[in-house]
Every structure is written in C-alpha cells, then in structure tokens.
C-alpha positions in Angstrom: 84.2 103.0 112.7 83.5 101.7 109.6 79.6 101.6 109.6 77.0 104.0 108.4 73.9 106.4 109.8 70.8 106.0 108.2 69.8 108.4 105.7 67.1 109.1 103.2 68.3 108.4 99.9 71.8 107.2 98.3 74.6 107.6 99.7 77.9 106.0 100.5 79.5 104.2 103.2 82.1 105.8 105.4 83.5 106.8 108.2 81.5 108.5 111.5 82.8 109.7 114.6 79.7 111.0 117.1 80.9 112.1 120.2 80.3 110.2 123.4 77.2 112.0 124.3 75.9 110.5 120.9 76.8 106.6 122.0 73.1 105.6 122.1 71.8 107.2 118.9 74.7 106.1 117.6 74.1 102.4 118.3 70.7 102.4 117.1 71.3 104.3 113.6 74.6 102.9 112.0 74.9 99.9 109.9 77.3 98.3 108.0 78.7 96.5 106.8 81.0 96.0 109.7 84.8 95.9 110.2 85.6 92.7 113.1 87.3 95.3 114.9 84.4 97.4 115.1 81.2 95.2 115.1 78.3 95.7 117.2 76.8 94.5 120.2 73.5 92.8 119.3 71.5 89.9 119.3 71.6 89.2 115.6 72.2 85.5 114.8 74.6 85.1 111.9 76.4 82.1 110.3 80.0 82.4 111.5 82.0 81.4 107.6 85.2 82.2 109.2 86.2 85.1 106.8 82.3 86.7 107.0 79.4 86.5 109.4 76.1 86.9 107.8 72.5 87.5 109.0 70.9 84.9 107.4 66.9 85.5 105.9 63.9 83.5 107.2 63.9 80.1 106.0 66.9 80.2 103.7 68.9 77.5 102.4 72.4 77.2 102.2 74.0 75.6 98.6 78.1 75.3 99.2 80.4 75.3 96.3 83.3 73.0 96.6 86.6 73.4 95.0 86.9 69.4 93.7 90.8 69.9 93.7 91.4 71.2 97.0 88.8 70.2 98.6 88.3 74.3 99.6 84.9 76.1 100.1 84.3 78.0 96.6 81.7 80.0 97.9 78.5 79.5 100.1 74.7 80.5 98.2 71.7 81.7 100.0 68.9 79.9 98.8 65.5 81.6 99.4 61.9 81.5 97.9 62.9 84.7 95.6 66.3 83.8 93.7 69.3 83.5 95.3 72.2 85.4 97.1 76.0 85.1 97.3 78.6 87.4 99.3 82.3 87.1 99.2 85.0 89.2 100.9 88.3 89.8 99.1 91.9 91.4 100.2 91.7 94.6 99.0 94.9 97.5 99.0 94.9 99.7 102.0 94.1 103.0 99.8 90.9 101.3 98.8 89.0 101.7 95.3 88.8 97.8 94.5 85.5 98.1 93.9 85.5 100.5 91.3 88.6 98.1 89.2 86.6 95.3 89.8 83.2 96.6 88.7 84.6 98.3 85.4 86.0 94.7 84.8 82.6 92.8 85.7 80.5 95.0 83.3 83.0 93.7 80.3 82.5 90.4 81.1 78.9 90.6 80.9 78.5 92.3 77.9 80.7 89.7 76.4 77.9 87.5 77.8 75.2 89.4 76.2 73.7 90.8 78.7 71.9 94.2 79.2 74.0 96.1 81.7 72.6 99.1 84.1 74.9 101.2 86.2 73.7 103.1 88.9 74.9 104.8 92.4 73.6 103.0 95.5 73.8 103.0 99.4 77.7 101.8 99.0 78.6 103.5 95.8 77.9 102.1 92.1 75.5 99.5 91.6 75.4 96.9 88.8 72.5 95.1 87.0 72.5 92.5 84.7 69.6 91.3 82.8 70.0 88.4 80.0 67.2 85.4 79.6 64.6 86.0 81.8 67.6 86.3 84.8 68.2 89.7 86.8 71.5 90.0 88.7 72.5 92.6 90.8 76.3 93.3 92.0 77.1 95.2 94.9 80.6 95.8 96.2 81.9 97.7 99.6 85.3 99.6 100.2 86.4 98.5 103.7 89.5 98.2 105.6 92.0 96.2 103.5 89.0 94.2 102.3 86.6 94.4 99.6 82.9 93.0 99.8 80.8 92.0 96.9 77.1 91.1 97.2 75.5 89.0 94.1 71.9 88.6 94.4 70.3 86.6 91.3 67.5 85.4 90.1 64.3 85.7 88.0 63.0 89.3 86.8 59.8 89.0 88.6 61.1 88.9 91.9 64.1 90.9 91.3 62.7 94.2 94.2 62.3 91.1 96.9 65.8 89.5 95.7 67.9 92.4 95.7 66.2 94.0 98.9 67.3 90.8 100.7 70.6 91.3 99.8 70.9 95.1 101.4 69.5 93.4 104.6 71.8 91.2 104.5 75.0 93.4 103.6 73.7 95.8 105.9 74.9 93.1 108.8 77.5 91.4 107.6 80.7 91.1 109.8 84.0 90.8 107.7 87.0 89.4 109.4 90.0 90.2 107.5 92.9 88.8 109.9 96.3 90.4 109.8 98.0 88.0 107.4 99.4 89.9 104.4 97.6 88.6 101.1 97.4 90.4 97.6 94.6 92.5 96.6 91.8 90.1 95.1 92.5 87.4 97.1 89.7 85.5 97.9 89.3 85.8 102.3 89.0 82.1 103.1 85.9 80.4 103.7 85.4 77.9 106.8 82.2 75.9 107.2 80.4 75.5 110.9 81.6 71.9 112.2 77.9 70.7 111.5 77.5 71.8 108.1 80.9 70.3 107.1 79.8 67.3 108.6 76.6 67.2 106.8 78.9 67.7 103.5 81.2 65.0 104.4 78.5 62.8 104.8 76.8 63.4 101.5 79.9 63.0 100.0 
C-alpha cells in the first residue's frame, strides 16, 4: 500500500504491509499520499480534479489557471487567508526517483532567479525552500506508483509555519489517480474541473 504510519520525526514515505490482525491500527495510523488503487475508506470531502482528489482547508478559495490556447486546466490554486497552495501530479518512470531530477533542476532555476535556496529532508524525502522579496515558497515532491506529486505552498514570510503546514495536511490526503494510459515521465496528469466550477468559468468567460 502506498501510504505511511505515523512517526515522530522525518522520515519517508513507503511501503507497509501489517498483517491482518493489524487492519484497525492500521486504518487509523497511515497516511498518504494515496495511490487510487489503494485509498481509504473515510468520510473526508475532497474536490474530485480528475487526475487528484484533494482535501480542501476551511474556507479556501479556488484560483484556476487556464491554458488560453487549448482551452486546458493549467493548474488549480488554493487560496487561503495565509498564502497560497498548488499540487500537481505528473507521469513519473516505474523505478521511481523523479523527484530527486526534478528538484536538483528546480533549485537551478531559482538561484537563476535570485533566490535564497534551503534544502532539507522532510516527511517524503528532500524538501525545498525558496525565499526572494518578502516571498517564502516551499516545494514538496512524492515518489509514487508511476506518478510523481509536487506540493508548492507560497506566500509571505510571516505566515510561512501556517502556509506550509497546510500543505502537509493537505498532501497527507491527497488521492492520485494515475490511469493505465502510457504517457512519458513529466507529463503533466490531466486536470478536469467539477461540472459546476467549469460552469462558473464558462460563465465568467
């Protein structure tokens, strides 16, 4: 199952395989992010995007970011009183390690930018911050089955501990449903709207 048990301190997310006389302590203590194949049971409510299901926070906005060309979903922001919040799910190789390519290559990016750059190992593996006018960002990415997820939570320095917090909740249970279609690593997993939120675009315009 790809999930994890709560533990104190950092560590990664893998694998775990309790026995059937562990099914309900296991149901209560692992968390994911979740494979489709393997999510959980429960009551959380969470905005079906067609490639990702995520638990959304209290009072959250959503800002959706159109491709003008295609007419495509771009990505999907979480707006919320402390900065703001973005995950994305990717096709990623079956022998896994996207992350790690796709990190190394995100830290020279932003110090192209100018930005102050902090690497450090977090509940799925190696964290990134970013710091650069006033803005904190931090990137999270997660190894899963033929997919990679990256979690982006930005916004100002002040409320960077309530931003990025936010963003483990969230990660902690998302749903990624990565189909069986082929695609090559990177590819964006595509992005479909809930009928009423489309409609509310359309109608904007």
């Amino acid at each position: 199952m790809f999930g994890r048990r709560r533990k104190r301190g950092r560590h990664s997310a893998g694998s775990v395989d309790t026995g059937p006389e562990h099914d309900e302590a296991f149901d209560e203590d692992v968390e994911g992010p979740w494979d489709s194949t393997m999510a959980p049971h429960d009551d959380v409510q969470r905005l079906d995007l067609g490639s990702v299901q995520l638990p959304m926070p209290d009072e959250a906005q959503l800002q959706v970011e159109m491709d003008q060309e295609s007419g495509s979903v771009r990505a999907v922001h979480v707006l919320t009183s402390v900065g703001q919040l973005t995950v994305s799910a990717f096709a990623a190789p079956k022998s896994g390690g996207l992350w790690k390519e796709v990190g190394a290559e995100l830290i020279e990016g932003l110090k192209e930018d100018g930005a102050r750059i902090n690497r450090e190992n977090g509940e799925w593996g190696e964290e990134i911050t970013a710091r650069n006018q006033g803005v904190q960002i931090l990137f999270v990415g997660v190894d899963g089955p033929r997919w990679m997820l990256r979690g982006v939570a930005a916004g100002p320095e002040e409320h960077f501990e309530q931003n990025t917090a936010a963003l483990r909740e969230m990660l902690r249970g998302t749903v990624v449903v990565r189909g069986e279609q082929p695609m090559p690593p990177r590819t964006p997993l595509p992005v479909e709207l809930p009928e009423a939120i489309a409609r509310h675009i359309q109608q904007q315009g």
